[in-house]
C-alpha positions in Angstrom: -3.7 -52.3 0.6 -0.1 -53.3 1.1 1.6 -52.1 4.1 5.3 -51.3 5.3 6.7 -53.6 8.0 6.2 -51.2 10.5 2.3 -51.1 9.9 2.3 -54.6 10.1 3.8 -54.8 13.4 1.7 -52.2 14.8 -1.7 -54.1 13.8 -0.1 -57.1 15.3 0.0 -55.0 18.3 -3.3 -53.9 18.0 -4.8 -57.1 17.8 -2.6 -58.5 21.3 -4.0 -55.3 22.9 -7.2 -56.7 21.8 -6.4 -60.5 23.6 -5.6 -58.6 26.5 -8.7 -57.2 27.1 -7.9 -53.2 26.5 -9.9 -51.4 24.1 -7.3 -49.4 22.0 -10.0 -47.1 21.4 -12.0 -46.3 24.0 -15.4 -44.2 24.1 -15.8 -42.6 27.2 -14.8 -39.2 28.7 -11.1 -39.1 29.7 -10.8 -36.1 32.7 -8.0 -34.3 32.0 -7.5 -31.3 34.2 -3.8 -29.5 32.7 -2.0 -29.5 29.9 1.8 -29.0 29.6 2.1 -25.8 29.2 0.3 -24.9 32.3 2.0 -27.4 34.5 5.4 -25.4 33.9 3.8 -21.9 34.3 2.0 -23.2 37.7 4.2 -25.7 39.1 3.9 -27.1 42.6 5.8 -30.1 43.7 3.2 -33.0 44.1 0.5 -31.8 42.8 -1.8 -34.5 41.2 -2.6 -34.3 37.6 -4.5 -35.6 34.8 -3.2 -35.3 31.5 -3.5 -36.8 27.9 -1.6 -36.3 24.5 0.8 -38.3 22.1 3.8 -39.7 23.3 6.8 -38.5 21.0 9.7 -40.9 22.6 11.0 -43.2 24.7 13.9 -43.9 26.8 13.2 -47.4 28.5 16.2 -48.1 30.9 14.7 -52.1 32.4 12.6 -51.0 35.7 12.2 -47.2 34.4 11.6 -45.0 31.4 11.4 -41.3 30.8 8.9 -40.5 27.9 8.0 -37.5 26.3 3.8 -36.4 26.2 3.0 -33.9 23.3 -0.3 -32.4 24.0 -2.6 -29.0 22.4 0.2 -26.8 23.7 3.7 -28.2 24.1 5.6 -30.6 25.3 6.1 -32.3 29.1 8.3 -35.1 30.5 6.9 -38.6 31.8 8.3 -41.0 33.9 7.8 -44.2 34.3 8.5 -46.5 37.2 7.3 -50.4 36.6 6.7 -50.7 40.5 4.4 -47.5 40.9 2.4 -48.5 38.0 2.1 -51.9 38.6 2.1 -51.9 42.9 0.8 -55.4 42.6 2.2 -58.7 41.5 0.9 -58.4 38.1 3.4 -56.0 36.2 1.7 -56.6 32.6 0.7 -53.1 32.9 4.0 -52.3 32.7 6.3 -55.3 31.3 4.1 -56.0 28.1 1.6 -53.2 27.4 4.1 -49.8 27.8 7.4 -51.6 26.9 6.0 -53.7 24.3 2.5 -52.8 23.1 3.1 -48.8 22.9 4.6 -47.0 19.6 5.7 -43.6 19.5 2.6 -41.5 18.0 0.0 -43.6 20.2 -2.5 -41.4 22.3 -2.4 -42.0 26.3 -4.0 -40.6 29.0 -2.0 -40.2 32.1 -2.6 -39.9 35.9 0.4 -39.1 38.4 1.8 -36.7 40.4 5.1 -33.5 39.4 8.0 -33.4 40.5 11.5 -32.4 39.2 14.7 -34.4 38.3 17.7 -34.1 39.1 18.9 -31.9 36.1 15.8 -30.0 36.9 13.1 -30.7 34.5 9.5 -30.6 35.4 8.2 -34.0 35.3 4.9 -36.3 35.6 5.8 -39.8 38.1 2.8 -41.9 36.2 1.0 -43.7 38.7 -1.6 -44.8 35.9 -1.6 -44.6 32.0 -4.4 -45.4 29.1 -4.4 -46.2 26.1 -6.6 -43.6 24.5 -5.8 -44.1 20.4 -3.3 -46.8 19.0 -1.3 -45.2 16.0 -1.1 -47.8 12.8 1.1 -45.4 11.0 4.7 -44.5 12.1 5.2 -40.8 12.7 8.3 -39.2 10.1 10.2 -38.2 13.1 13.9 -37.0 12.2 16.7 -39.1 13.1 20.3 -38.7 13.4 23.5 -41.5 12.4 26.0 -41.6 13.5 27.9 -39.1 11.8 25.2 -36.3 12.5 23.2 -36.3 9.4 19.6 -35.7 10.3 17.5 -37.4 7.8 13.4 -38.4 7.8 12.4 -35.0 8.6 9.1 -34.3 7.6 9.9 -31.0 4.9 8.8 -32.0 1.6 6.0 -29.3 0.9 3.5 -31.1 -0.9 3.4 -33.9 1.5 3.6 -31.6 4.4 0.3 -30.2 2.8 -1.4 -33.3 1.8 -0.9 -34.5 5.5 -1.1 -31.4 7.8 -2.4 -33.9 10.2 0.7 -34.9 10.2 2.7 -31.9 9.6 1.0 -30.0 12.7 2.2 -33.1 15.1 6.0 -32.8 13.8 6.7 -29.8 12.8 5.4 -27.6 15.8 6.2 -24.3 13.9 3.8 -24.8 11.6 0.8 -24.5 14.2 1.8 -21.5 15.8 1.3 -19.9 12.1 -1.8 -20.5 12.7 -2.8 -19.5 15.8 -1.2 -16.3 15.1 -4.0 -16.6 12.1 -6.9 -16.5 14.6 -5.2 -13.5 16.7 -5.1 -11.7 13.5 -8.6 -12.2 12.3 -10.0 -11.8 16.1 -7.7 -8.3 16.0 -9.9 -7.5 13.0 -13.2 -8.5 14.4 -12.5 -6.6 17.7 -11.6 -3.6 15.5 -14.7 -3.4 13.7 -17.0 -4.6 16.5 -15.8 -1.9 18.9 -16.8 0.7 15.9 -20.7 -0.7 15.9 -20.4 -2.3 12.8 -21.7 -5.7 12.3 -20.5 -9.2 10.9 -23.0 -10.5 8.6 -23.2 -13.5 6.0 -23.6 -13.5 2.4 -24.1 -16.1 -0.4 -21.8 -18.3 -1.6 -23.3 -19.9 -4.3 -24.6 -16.8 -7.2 -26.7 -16.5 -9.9 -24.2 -13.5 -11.1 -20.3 -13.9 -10.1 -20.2 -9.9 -9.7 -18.1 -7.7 -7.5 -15.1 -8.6 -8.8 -13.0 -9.0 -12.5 -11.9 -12.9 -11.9 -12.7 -16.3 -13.7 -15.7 -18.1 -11.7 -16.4 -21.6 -11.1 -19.9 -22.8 -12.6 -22.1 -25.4 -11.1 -26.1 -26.4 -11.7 -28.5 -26.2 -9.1 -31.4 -29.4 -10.3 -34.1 -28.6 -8.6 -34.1 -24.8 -10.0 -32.4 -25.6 -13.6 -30.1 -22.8 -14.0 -26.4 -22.2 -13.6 -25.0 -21.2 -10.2 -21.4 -19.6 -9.7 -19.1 -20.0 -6.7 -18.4 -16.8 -5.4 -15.5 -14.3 -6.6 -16.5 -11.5 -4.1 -19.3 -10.7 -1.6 -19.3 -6.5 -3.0 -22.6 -6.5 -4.2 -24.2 -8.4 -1.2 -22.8 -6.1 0.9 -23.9 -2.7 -0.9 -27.4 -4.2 -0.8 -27.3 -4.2 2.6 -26.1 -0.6 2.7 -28.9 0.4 0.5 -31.1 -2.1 3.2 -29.8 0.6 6.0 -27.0 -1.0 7.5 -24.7 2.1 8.1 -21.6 -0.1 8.5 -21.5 -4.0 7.5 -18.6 -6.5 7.1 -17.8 -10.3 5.9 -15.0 -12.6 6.2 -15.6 -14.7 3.1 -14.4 -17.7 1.4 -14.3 -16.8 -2.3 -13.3 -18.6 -5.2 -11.6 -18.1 -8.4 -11.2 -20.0 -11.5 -7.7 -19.7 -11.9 -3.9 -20.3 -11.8 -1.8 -21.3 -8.5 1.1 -20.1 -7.5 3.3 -19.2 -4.2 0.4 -16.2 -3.5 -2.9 -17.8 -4.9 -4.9 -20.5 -4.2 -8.5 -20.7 -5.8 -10.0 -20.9 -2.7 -9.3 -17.8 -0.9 -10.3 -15.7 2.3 -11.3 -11.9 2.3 -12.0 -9.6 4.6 -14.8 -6.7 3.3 -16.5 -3.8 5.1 -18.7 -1.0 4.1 -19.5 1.7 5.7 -22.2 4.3 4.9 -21.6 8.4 4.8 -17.8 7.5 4.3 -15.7 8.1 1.2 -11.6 6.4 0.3 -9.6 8.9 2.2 -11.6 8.1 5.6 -10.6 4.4 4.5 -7.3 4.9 4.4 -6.7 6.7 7.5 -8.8 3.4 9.1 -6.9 1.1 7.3 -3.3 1.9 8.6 -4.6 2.0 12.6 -6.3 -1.3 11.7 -3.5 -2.8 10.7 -1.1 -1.3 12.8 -3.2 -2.9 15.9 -3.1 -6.1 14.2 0.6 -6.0 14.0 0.4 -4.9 17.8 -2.1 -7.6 18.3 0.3 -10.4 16.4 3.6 -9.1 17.5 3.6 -7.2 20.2 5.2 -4.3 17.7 4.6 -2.9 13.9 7.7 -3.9 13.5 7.4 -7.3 11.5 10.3 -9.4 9.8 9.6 -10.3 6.4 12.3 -12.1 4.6 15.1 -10.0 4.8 12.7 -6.9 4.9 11.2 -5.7 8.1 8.2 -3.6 7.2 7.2 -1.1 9.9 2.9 -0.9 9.9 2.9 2.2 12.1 0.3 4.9 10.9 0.3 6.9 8.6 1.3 5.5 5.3 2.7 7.4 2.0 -0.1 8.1 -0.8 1.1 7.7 -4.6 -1.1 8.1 -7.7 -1.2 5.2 -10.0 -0.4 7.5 -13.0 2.8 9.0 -11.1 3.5 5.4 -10.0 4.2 4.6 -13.3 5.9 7.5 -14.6 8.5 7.5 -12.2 9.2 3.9 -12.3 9.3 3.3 -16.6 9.5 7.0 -17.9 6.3 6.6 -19.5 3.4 9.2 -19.2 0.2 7.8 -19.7 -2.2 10.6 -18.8 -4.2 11.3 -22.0 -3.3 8.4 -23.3 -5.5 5.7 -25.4 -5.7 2.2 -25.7 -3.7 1.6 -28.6 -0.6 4.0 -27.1 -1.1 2.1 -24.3 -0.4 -1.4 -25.4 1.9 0.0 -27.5 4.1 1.5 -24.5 3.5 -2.1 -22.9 5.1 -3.7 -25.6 7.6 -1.3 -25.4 8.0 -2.4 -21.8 8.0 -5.9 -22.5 4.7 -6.5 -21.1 2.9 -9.5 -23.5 -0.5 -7.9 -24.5 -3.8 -9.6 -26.4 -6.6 -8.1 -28.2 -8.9 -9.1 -25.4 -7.3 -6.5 -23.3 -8.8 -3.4 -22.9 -7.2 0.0 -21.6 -7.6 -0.6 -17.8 -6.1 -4.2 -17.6 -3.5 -2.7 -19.8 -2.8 -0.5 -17.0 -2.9 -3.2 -14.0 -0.5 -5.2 -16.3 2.3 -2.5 -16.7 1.9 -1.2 -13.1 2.2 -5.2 -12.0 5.0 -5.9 -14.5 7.2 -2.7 -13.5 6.5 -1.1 -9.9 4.8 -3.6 -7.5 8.2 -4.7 -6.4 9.4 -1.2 -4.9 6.6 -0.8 -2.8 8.0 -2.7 0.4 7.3 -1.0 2.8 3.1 -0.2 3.6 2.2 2.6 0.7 -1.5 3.6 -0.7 -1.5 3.5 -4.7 -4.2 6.3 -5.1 -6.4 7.6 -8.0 -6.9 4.6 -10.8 -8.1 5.4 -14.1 -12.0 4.9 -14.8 -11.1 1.6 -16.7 -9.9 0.1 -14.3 -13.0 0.8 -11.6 -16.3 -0.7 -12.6 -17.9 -0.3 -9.3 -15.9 3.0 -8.2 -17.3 6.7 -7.8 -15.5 8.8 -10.0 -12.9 11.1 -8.6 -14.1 14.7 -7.3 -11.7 16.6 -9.7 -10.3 14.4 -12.7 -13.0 12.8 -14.5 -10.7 10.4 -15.9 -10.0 9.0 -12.4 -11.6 6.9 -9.6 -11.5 7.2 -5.6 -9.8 4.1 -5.7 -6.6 2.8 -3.5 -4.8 -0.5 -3.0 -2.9 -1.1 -0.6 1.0 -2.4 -1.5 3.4 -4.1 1.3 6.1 -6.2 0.6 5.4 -5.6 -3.5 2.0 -7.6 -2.9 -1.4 -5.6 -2.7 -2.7 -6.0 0.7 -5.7 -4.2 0.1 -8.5 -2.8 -2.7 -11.3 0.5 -1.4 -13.4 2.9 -3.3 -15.2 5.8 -2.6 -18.0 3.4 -3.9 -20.4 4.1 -7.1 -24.1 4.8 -6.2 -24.7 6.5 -9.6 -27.4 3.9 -10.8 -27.2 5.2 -14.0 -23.3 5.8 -13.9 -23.4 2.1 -13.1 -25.4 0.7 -15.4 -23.0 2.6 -18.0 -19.8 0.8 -16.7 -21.4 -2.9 -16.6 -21.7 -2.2 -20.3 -18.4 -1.5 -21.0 -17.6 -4.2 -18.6 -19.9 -6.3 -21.3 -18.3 -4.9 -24.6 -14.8 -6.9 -23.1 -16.7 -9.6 -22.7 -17.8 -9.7 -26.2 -13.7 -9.0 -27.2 -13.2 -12.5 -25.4 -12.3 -11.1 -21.7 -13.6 -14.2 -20.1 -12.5 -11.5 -16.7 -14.6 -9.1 -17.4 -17.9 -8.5 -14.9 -21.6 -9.5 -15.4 -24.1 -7.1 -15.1 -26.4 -7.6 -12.3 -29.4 -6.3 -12.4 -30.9 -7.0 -9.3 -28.2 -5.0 -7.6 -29.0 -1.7 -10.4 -32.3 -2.2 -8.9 -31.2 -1.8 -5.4 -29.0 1.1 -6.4 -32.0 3.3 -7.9 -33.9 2.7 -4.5 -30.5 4.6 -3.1 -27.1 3.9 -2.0 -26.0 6.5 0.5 -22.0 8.1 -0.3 -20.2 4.8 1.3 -16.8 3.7 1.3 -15.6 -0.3 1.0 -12.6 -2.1 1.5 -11.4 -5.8 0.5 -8.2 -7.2 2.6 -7.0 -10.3 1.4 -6.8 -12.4 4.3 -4.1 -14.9 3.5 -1.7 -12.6 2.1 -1.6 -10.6 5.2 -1.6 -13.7 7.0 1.8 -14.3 5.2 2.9 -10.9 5.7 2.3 -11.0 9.6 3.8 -14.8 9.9 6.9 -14.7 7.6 5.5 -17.1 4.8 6.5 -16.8 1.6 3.7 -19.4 0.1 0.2 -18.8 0.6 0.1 -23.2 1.1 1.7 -22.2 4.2 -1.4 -20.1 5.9 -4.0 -22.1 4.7 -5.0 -25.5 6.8 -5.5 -27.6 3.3 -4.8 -26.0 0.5 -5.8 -27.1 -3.2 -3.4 -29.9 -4.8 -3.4 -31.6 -7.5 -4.2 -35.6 -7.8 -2.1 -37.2 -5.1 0.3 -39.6 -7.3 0.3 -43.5 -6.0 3.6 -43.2 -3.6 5.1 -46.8 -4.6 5.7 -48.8 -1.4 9.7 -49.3 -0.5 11.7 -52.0 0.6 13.3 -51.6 4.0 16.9 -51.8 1.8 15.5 -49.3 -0.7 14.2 -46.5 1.9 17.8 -47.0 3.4 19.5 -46.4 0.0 17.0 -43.2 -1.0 17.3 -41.8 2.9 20.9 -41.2 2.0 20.4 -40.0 -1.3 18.2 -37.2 0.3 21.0 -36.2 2.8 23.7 -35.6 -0.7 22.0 -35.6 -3.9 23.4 -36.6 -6.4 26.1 -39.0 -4.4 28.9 -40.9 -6.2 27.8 -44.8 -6.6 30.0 -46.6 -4.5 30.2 -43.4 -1.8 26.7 -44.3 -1.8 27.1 -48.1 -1.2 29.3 -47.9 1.7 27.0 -45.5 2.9 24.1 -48.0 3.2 26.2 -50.5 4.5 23.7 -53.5 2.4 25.6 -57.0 1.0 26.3 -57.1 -2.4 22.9 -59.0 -3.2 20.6 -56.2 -1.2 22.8 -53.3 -2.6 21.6 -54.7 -5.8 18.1 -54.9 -5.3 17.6 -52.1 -3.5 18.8 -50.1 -6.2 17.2 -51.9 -9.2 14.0 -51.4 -7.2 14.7 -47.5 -6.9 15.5 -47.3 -10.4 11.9 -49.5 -11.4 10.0 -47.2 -9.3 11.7 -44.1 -11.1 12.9 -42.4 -7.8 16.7 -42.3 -8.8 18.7 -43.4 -11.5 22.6 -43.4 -12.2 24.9 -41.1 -14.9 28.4 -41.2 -15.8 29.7 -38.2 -15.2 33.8 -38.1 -16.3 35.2 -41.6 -15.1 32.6 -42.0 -12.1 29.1 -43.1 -11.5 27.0 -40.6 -9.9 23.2 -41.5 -8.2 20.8 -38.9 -8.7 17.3 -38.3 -7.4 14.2 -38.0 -10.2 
């Protein structure tokens, strides 16, 4: 492993610590008894306290030093005096171990008493420190030069996500995302749990990906010999607990799907699902909206939440469209009564790019995705889907042709997916064929048919109603994220590329180029200050490693980032 300078001093340090006699990693119990945020909220001159954290910088000044401690919840001021951590003769504690030994990013423990400066910030007089954790990696702290450029900030997103270790230390934002997270999934819980419904566990690994029209993962299980499947939804689990006598059961479940990324999919994923027995879709909706206007309240402290340059108001009750009429108004198109072929037909029409694999409902889904999502910004119910489009939905009390199906649309996203669910064993047994027939068109989408769960639907499902909230999205709704990578702790990337290890004189040179990309050549020279000879090979090396390379544009040369 080749390492940067800095690393190298830092294990130097390490291994001096060492000589000295002080474990740089210790094992036992450190006794802290505040944290930062509390010491500001409960101040009291004097008072002795215990705390522990990372320390984020330094301002030695010979005798003295104020320092800055970045513990669980903020931020709080040290300082340090050589003569009341070291009373004695022996000031090593001081002279050679905190002004020499210590990086920024190492992990101390801290004993002393508050009081508050002169400019009035609350502060910690050490009267002891320890070393808790020694840091061999420097943290990417922004800096400033001289003429106020900030550069080495830690923003590039797919290191950000590779290293949300790192991220979370530097980039404080990013950890109130999620915290607001748990609030909104413990606003959830506490909605459901005060309604008597209970939180249950289902299987993750399948012998039938069902409940859901997606792509699956595929494993093999040994000892058993057959194929098992990651799950794409927990739907069918649930119902069987229904049909078990559950009257109202729910599931916060890691699901997975088989497919493509992008800013709002990941194929690792978390829903939300509850079912709830003697219930049909119109009961769901009216839950849904006070559910998620609490969570707003819960999150925000209003329903009023800024998203983009939207702000999208979750206060109950919402506006109920039909699909059908969803479409009509927004392409002119009428397709009540309408058959497959007409259908593609009016998609191509539309621009929409079709395949024989599709059959009328996904037809449907496509044009509605293609041409009305985006106007639904603020909370609205898309009622009443056609029976295509509804495997595992009861159909609608006065149009045959329909389902008792909503989603849920905010922001142009769906939120949300309920039926009035389908205990018809027989009506079900009908739909997993058709759901077969695409199969056999090459609809690699298209659902399984589980029998097991037909089987538990002839014992008898009472009428129930279920619901599927897509936990990350409205986690991006509620936080102002744009990217699901944002909400989720590590999401899924793609093979980490070797990062080729820099010169001091080349990090310099590409530092700048980050600040002004592209930069003219020699604007970019001066900048970096280097001799002739360093310029040189700093620049070759940049060039070798393919980070930058250099154009002609007109009469000048212009530097420009790969």
């Amino acid at each position: 492993m080749q390492l940067s300078e800095q690393e190298v001093v830092r294990r130097e340090k390490l291994a001096k610590l060492k000589e000295m006699g002080i474990n740089p990693y210790p094992a036992n119990l450190y006794p802290v008894n505040t944290r930062s945020v509390q010491i500001k909220q409960n101040y009291e001159e004097g008072k002795e306290v215990i705390v522990a954290g990372r320390l984020m910088s330094r301002r030695i000044q010979g005798k003295a030093s104020f320092a800055e401690l970045q513990d669980s919840e903020g931020r709080i001021q040290l300082y340090f005096n050589r003569d009341e951590i070291c009373p004695g003769e022996d000031k090593a504690l001081y002279n050679e171990v905190y002004k020499k030994l210590l990086d920024i990013g190492d992990i101390i423990g801290v004993k002393g008493t508050l009081f508050t400066t002169q400019v009035g910030e609350k502060t910690v007089m050490v009267k002891h420190f320890d070393l808790l954790s020694k840091s061999l990696r420097p943290l990417p702290l922004p800096k400033k030069d001289a003429e106020g450029h900030v550069y080495d900030e830690f923003n590039d997103p797919e290191q950000r996500y590779r290293q949300r270790y790192v991220d979370l230390v530097v980039n404080p934002k990013v950890k109130e995302t999620f915290v607001k997270r748990t609030k909104i999934t413990n606003s959830i819980r506490g909605f459901f749990n005060d309604m008597g419904y209970l939180e249950v566990e289902t299987p993750i690994l399948q012998p039938i990906p069902g409940g859901a029209a997606a792509r699956p993962f595929v494993t093999h299980h040994n000892a058993l010999n057959i194929p098992l499947y990651l799950r794409i939804a927990n739907e069918l689990y649930l119902k069987r607990l229904i049909v078990g006598g559950f009257e109202g059961v729910y599931e916060f479940s890691k699901d997975f799907r088989n497919e493509g990324m992008d800013r709002t999919h990941n194929p690792e994923f978390t829903v939300m699902e509850l079912y709830v027995a003697y219930k049909d879709y119109n009961w769901m909706m009216e839950k849904t909206e006070r559910l998620l206007e609490k969570v707003a309240l819960d999150a925000h402290g209003s329903t009023r939440v800024k998203v983009g340059k939207n702000e999208i108001d979750f206060k109950a009750p919402y506006p109920r469209v039909p699909l059908l009429e969803a479409i009509k108004e927004h392409t002119g198109h009428d397709l009540n009564g309408k058959n497959e072929e007409e259908i593609r037909s009016i998609a191509k029409k539309l621009g929409i790019e079709t395949d024989d694999s599709m059959g009328k409902g996904k037809l449907i889904d496509e044009i509605f995705g293609e041409t009305c999502e985006k106007f639904y910004v603020q909370p609205t119910f898309i009622i009443d889907y056609p029976k295509e489009m509804s495997p595992l939905t009861k159909e609608h009390r006065t149009n045959p042709e329909l389902t008792e199906r909503f989603e849920l649309m905010v922001n142009g996203k769906e939120i949300a997916n309920a039926y009035s669910e389908l205990n018809d064993p027989i009506d079900q047994r009908e739909r997993f064929e058709e759901q077969l027939k695409l199969s056999e068109k090459g609809d690699d989408e298209a659902m399984f048919i589980d029998q097991d769960f037909l089987r538990a639907l002839e014992y008898g499902m009472p009428p129930t109603s279920g619901i599927g909230i897509g936990i990350d999205r409205l986690v991006m709704l509620m936080t102002d994220n744009a990217s699901i990578q944002e909400v989720l702790f590590f999401p899924q990337m793609r093979p980490e590329k070797k990062v080729p290890e820099l010169k001091e004189n080349e990090k310099l040179i590409l530092d700048y180029l980050k600040q002004q990309n592209p930069m003219p050549l020699l604007t970019l020279k001066e900048k970096a200050g280097l001799s002739n000879k360093a310029w040189d090979k700093g620049i070759k090396g940049l060039n070798a490693h393919g980070l930058v390379k250099v154009v002609k544009e007109g009469e000048n040369l212009l530097c420009i980032l790969q």
